[in-house]
C-alpha positions in Angstrom: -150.9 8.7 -95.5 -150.2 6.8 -92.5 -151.4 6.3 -88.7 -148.8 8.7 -86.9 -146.9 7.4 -83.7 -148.8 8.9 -81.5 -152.3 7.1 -82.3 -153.3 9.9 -85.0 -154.5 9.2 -88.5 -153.1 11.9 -90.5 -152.3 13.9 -87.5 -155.7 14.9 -86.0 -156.4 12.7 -83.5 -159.5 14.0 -81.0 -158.9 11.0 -78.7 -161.9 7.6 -78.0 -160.6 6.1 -81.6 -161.6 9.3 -83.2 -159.6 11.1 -86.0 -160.4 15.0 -86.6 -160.3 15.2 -90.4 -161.1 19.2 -90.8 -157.6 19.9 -92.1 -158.8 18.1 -95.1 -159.7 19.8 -98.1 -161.7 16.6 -99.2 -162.6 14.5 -96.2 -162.6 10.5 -97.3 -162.7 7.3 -95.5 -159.4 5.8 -94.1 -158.4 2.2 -93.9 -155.2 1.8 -91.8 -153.9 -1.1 -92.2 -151.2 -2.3 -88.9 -148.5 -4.8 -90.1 -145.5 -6.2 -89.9 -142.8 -6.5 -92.2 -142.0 -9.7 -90.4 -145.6 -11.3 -90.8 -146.2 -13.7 -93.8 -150.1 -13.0 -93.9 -149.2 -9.1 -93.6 -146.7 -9.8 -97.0 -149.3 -11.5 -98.9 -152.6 -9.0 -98.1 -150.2 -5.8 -99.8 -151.2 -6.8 -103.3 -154.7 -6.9 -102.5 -154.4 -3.5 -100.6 -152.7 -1.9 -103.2 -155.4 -3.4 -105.7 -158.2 -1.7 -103.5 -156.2 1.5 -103.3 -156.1 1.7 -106.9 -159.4 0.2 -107.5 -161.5 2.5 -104.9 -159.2 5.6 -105.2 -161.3 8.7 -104.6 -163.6 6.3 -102.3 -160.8 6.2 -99.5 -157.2 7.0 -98.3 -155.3 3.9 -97.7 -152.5 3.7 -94.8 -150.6 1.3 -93.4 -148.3 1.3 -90.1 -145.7 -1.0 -88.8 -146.7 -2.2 -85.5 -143.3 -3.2 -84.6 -142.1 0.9 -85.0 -145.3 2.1 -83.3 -146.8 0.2 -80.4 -148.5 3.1 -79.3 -150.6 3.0 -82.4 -151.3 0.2 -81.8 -152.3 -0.5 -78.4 -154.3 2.6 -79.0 -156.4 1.1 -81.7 -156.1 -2.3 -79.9 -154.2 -4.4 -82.5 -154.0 -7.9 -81.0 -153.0 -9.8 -84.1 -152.2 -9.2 -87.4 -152.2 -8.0 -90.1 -155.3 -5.6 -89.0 -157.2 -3.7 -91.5 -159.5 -0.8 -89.5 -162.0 1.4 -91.7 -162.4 5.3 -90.0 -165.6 6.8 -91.5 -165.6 10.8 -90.2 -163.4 10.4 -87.8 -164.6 7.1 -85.9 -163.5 3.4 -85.7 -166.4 1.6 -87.9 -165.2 -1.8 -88.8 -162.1 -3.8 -88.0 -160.7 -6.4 -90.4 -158.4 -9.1 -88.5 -156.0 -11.7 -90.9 -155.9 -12.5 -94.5 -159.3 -10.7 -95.7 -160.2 -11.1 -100.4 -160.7 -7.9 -102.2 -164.1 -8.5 -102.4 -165.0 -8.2 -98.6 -162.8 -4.7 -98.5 -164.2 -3.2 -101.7 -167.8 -4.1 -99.8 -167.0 -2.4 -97.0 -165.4 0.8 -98.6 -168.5 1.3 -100.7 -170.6 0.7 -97.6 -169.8 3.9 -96.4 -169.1 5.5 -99.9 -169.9 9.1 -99.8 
């Protein structure tokens, strides 16, 4: 899964930070992650992101973009630093994580909104 270039996660974008996930058999919480393969803090939060994805799978989908190849993205979602960690529950913008962030903080967060 990823953030597409054109501001969508997964492809269904409605538009106001808003995703449309009814193409989805099983609709789950996303965390798209914006980096850059150039950014040092970006390199060392992957391991803990693909801890949580393999920790919490069936919780939430996790995506990442390069910011660099999609600007659009993220002005949309108004990346101003990072790496940036944002948490879509149905569809909306809940929670945005900015910089180095432990797997304890995420997990929280991802069962905060656990279905």
């Amino acid at each position: 899964m990823e953030i597409n270039e054109g501001g969508t996660v997964d492809g269904n974008e409605t538009g106001n930070g808003r995703y449309d996930g009814t193409h989805h058999s099983n609709e789950q919480n996303r965390f798209g992650g914006f980096l850059g393969s150039w950014c040092e803090p970006c390199r060392m939060i992957a391991p803990v992101l693909d801890q949580l994805a393999s920790e919490m799978k069936g919780e939430a989908v996790y995506c990442q973009k390069n910011v660099d190849e999609n600007p659009i993205s993220s002005f949309k979602y108004q990346v101003q630093s990072i790496p940036t960690l944002k948490l879509f529950v149905n569809g909306w913008d809940v929670q945005t994580f900015v910089g180095l962030q432990p797997l304890q903080s995420l997990k929280a967060a991802t069962m905060q909104y656990a279905n």
